[in-house]
C-alpha positions as CSV (number, residue, x, y, z in Angstrom):
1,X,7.4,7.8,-19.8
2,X,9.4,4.8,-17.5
3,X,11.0,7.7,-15.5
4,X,7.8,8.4,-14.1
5,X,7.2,4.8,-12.1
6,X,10.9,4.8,-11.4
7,X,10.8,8.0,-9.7
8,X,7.1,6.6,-8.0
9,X,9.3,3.8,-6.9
10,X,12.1,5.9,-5.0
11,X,9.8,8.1,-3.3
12,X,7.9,5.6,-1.6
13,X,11.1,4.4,-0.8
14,X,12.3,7.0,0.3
15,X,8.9,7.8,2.3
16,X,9.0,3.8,4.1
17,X,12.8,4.8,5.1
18,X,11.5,7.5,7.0
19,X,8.7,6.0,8.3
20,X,10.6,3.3,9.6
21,X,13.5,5.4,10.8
22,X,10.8,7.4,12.9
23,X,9.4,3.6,14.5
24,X,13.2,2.9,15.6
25,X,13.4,6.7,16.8
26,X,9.8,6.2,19.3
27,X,11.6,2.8,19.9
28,X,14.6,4.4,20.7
29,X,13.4,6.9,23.3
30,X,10.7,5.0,25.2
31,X,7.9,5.9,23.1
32,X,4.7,7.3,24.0
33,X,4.4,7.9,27.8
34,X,2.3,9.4,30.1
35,X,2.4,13.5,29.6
36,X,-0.7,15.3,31.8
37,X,-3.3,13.6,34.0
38,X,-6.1,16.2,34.3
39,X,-8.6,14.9,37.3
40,X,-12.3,16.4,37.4
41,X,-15.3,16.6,39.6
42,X,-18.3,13.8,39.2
43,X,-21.0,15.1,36.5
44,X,-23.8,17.0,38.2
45,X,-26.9,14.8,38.8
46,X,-24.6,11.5,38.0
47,X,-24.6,8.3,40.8
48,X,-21.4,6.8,39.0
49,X,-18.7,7.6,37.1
50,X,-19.5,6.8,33.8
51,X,-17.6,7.5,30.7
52,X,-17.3,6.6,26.9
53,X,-15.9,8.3,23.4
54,X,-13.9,10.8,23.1
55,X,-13.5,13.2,20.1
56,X,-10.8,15.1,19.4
57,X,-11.4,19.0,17.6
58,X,-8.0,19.1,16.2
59,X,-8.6,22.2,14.5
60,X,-10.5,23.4,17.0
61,X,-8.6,22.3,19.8
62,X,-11.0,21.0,21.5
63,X,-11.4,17.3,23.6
64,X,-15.3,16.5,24.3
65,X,-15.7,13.9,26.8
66,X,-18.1,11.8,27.5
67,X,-18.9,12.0,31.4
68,X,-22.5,10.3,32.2
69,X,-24.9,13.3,32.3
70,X,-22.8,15.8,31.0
71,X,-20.5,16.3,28.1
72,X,-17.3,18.0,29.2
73,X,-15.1,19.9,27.0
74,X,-11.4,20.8,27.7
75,X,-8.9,22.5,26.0
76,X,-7.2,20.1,23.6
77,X,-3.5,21.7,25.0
78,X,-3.5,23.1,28.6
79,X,-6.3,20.3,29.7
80,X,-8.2,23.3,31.3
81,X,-11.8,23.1,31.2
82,X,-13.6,25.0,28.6
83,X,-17.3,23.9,29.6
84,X,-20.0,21.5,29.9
85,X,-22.9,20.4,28.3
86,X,-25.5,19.7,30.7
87,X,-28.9,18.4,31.6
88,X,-29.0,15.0,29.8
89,X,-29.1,11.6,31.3
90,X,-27.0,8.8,29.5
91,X,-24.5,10.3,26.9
92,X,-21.9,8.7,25.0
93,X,-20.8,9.8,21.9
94,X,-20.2,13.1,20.1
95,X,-20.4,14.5,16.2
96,X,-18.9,17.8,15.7
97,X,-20.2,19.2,12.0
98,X,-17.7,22.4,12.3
99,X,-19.2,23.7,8.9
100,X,-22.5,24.2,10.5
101,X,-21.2,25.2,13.9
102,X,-23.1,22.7,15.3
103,X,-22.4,19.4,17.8
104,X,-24.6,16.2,18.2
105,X,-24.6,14.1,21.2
106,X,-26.0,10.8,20.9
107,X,-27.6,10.4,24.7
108,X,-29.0,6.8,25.1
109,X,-30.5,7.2,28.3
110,X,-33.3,9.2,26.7
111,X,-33.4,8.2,23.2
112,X,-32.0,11.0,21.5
113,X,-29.5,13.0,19.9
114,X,-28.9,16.2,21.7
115,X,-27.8,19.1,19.3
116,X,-25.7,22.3,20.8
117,X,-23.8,25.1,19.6
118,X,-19.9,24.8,19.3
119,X,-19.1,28.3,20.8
120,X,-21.3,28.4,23.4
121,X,-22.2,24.9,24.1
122,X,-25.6,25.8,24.6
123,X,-28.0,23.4,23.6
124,X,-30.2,24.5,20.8
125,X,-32.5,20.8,20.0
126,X,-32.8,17.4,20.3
127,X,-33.8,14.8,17.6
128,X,-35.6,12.1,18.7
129,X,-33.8,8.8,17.4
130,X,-34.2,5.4,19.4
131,X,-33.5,3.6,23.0
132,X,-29.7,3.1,23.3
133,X,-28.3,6.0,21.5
134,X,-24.9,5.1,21.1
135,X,-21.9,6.2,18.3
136,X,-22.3,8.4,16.1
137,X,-20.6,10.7,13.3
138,X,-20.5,13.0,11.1
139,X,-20.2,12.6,7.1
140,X,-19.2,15.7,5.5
141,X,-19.9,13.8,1.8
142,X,-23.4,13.5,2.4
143,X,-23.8,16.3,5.4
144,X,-25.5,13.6,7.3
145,X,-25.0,12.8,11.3
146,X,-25.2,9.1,11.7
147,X,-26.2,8.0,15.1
148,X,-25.9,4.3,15.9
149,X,-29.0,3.0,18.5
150,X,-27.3,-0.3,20.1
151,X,-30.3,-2.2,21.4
152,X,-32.8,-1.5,18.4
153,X,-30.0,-2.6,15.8
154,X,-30.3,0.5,13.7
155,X,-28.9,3.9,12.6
156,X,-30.6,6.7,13.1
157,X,-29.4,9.7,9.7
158,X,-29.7,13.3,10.3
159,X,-29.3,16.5,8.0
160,X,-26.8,18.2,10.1
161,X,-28.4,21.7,7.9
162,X,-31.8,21.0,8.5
163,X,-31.6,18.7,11.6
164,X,-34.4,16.4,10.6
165,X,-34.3,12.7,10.8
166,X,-33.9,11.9,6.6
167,X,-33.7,8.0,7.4
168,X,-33.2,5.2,9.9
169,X,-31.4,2.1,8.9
170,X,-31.8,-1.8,10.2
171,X,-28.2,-2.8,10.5
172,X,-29.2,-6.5,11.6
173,X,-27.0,-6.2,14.5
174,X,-25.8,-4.2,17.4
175,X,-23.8,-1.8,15.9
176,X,-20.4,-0.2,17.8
177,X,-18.0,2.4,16.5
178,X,-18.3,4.1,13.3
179,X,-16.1,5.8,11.1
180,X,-16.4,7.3,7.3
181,X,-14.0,7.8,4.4
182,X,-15.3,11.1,3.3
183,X,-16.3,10.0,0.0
184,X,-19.8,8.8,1.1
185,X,-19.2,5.5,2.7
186,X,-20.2,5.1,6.2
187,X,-18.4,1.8,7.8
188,X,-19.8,0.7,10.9
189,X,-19.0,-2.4,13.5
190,X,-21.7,-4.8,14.6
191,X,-20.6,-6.2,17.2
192,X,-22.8,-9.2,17.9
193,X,-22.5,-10.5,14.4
194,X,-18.9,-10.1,14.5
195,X,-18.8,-8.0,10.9
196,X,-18.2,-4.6,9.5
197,X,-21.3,-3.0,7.5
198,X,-20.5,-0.5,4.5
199,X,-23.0,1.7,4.0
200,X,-23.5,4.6,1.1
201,X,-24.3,7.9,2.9
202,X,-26.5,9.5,0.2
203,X,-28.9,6.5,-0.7
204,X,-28.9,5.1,2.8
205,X,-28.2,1.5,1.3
206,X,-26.4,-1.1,3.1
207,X,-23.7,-2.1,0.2
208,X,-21.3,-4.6,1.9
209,X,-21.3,-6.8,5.0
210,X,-17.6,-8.1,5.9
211,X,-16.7,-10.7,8.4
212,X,-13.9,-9.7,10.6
213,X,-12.7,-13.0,11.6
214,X,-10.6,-14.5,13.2
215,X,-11.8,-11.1,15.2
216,X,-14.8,-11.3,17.2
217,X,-17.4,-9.0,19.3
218,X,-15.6,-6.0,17.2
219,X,-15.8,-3.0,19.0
220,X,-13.1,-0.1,18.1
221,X,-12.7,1.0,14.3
222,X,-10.7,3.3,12.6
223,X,-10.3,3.9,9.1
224,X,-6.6,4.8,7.0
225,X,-8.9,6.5,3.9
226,X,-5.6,7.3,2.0
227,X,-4.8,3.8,1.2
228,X,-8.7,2.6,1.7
229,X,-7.5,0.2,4.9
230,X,-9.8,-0.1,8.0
231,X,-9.0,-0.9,11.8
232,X,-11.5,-2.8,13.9
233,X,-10.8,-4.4,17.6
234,X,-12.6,-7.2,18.7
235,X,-12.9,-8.6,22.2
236,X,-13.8,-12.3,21.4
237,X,-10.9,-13.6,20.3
238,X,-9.1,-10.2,21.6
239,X,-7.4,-9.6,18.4
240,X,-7.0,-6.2,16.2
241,X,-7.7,-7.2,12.1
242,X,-6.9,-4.7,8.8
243,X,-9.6,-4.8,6.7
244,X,-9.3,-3.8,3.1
245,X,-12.4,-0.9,3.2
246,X,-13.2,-1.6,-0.5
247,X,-13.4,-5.5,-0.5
248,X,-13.3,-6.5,3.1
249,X,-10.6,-8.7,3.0
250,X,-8.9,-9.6,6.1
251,X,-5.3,-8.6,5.6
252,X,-3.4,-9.2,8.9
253,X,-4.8,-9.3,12.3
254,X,-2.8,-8.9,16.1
255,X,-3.5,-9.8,19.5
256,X,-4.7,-7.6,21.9
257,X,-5.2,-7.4,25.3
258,X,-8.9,-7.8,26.8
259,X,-11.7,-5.0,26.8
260,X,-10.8,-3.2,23.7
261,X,-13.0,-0.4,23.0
262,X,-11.7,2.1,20.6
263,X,-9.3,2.7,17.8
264,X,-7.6,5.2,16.0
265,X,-5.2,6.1,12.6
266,X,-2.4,8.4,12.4
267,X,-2.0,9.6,8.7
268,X,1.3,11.7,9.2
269,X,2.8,8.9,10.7
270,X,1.1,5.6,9.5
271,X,0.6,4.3,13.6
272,X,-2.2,2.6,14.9
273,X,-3.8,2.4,18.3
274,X,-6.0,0.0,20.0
275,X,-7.2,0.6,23.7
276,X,-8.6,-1.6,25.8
277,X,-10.3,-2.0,29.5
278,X,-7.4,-3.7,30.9
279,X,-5.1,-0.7,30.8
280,X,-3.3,-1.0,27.4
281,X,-2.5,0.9,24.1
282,X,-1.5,-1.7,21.4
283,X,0.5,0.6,18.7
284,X,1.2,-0.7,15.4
285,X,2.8,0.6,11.9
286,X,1.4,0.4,8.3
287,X,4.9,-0.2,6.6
288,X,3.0,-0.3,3.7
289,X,-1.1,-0.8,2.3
290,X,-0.5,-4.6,2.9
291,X,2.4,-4.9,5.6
292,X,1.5,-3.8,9.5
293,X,4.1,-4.6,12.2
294,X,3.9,-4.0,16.0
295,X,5.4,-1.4,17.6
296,X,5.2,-1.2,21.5
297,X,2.2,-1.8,24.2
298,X,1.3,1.3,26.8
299,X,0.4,0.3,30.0
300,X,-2.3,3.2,30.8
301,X,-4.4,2.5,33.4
302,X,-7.3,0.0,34.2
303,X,-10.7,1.2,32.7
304,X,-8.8,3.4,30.1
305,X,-10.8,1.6,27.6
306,X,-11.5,4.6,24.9
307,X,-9.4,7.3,23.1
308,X,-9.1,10.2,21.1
309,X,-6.0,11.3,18.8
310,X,-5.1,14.7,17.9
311,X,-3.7,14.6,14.9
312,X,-1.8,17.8,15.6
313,X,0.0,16.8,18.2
314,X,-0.4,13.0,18.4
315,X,-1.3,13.1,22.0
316,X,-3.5,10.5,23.0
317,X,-6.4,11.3,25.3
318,X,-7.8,8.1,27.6
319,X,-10.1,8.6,30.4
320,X,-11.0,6.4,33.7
321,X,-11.7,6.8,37.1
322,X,-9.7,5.4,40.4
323,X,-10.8,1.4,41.0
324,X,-11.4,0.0,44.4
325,X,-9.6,-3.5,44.8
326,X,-12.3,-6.2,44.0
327,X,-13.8,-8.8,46.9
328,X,-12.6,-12.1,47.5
329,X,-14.6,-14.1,45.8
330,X,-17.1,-16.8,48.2
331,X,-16.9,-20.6,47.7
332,X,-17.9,-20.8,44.3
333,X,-18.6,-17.5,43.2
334,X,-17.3,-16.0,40.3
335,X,-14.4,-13.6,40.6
336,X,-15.8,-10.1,41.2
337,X,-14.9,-6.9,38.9
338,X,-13.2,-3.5,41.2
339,X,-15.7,-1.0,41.8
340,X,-15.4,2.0,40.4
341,X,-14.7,5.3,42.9
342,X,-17.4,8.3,42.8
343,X,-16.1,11.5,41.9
344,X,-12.3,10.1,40.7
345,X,-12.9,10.7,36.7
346,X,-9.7,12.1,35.3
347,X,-8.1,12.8,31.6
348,X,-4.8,10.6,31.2
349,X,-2.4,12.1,27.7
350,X,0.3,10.2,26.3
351,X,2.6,11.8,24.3
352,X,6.2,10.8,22.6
């Protein structure tokens, strides 16, 4: 009966020796870098240049992009354009519920999620949720889209069958990224009261509310479900914090650089990513459940704030536009942010 542990022992041994032979190897070679930059025409009916999540359709291989008024989808390995989803007015985040061939875009401007088909991107309905439409995602446990509205501090649940609102939550806070464990918990940032909400995905029930400090204004979340850790990025203090997702203990935290905005987890390789608006990727390693260490920062570019990961490749996809160099400031003004460029949005992939 003891052989069993022993041998436990020596595997995960055995797996952190790899692990960490594979951190010295990226270390070793320069580690991720910039691959493609695919550059794309200003969304039809859009005055600026605006852009949010991005998912990645491993499976699928398939990149949706958030582009203002459009949804733009690209092929996950050639960066060629696939299609677009068009006709709404604000968008920013996208669910893709493969099972039920079916996509939902949360579109703010209008107050709605938007739902379309995954082979043809056509739209097929819309589901009328609240102002400020923001995250969302899907929960295969419950088979429920969860789509965050930012201004109205709530959640907005939809059977992704049926496509009927079943619920709307008060989160009691402005809620960011979201991410699930696929067992039927739904974790979800809120940003203004710097704290991760737990929510079960079948009763609709708010069971935990975490504190993230010494994080603040979190923003970016991902989620290691394996070994139950989550990964949320705040912006006030500018630090990244692990989270134990079943008792919301602070485990280790890390500096970041300003503007973070999204996060992701690697479970082949254990690595975690932090973007941020100033141009960076902040990579880290889970040595082990309870053990994180840094790995190398990725100047990107400025305004590269979000990110997807495909999980077959380990590319990261960023997205920004060109910046005009900010004004000089007048006597006593406050310094003054670059403008961003019409018609300059472009795809940036790092790869190893």
């Amino acid at each position: 009966m003891k052989a069993f542990p022993r041998f436990g022992r020596l595997a995960y041994g055995v797996s952190f020796l790899l692990l960490s032979a594979f951190v010295l190897a990226i270390a070793g070679t320069g580690g991720y870098h910039l691959l493609n930059k695919y550059p794309f025409a200003a969304a039809e009916g859009s005055t600026r240049d605006r852009f949010d999540y991005i998912t990645v359709d491993s499976a699928a291989r398939r990149v949706y992009l958030s582009h203002g008024t459009e949804i733009k989808v690209i092929d996950a390995d050639s960066g060629s354009l696939i299609g677009n989803v068009t006709g709404l007015k604000d968008v920013h985040g996208v669910a893709v519920a493969a099972e039920f061939g079916r996509g939902f875009i949360t579109d703010g401007g209008q107050g709605k999620v938007i739902i379309f088909d995954l082979k043809t991107l056509k739209v097929t309905g819309e589901v009328k949720t609240d102002n400020d439409a923001d995250s969302i995602v899907y929960d295969p446990a419950s088979k429920r889209v969860f789509a965050q509205n930012g201004d109205p501090n709530s959640s907005s649940v939809i059977d992704a069958k049926s496509c009927a609102v079943v619920g709307t939550i008060k989160l009691g806070g402005s809620p960011e990224s979201t991410v699930v464990d696929g067992k039927g918990t739904v974790y979800i940032n809120i940003a203004d009261k710097n704290e991760i909400v737990a929510i079960d995905s079948h009763s609709l029930a708010i069971k935990s509310r975490w504190p993230v400090a010494p994080a603040g204004k979190v923003t970016g979340l991902a989620i290691d479900v394996q070994h139950r850790r989550l990964f949320s990025a705040g912006r006030n203090p500018q630090l990244l914090v692990v989270v134990d997702a079943d008792r919301g203990k602070v485990i280790q935290s890390f500096p970041i650089s300003g503007g973070a905005d999204a996060a992701a987890y690697e479970p082949e390789t254990g690595m975690i990513f932090a973007s941020t608006k100033e141009g960076m990727v902040h990579i880290f390693h889970e040595d082990s459940p309870d053990k994180f260490s840094v790995v190398e920062t990725v100047k990107t570019e400025f305004g590269a704030k979000t990110l997807g990961l495909d999980t077959k490749t380990h590319d990261l996809f960023l997205d920004t536009v060109d910046f005009a160099p900010a004004a000089t400031p007048t006597a006593g003004q406050a310094a003054l942010s670059p403008k961003p460029v019409m018609g300059t949005f472009h795809v940036l992939v790092y790869g190893r």
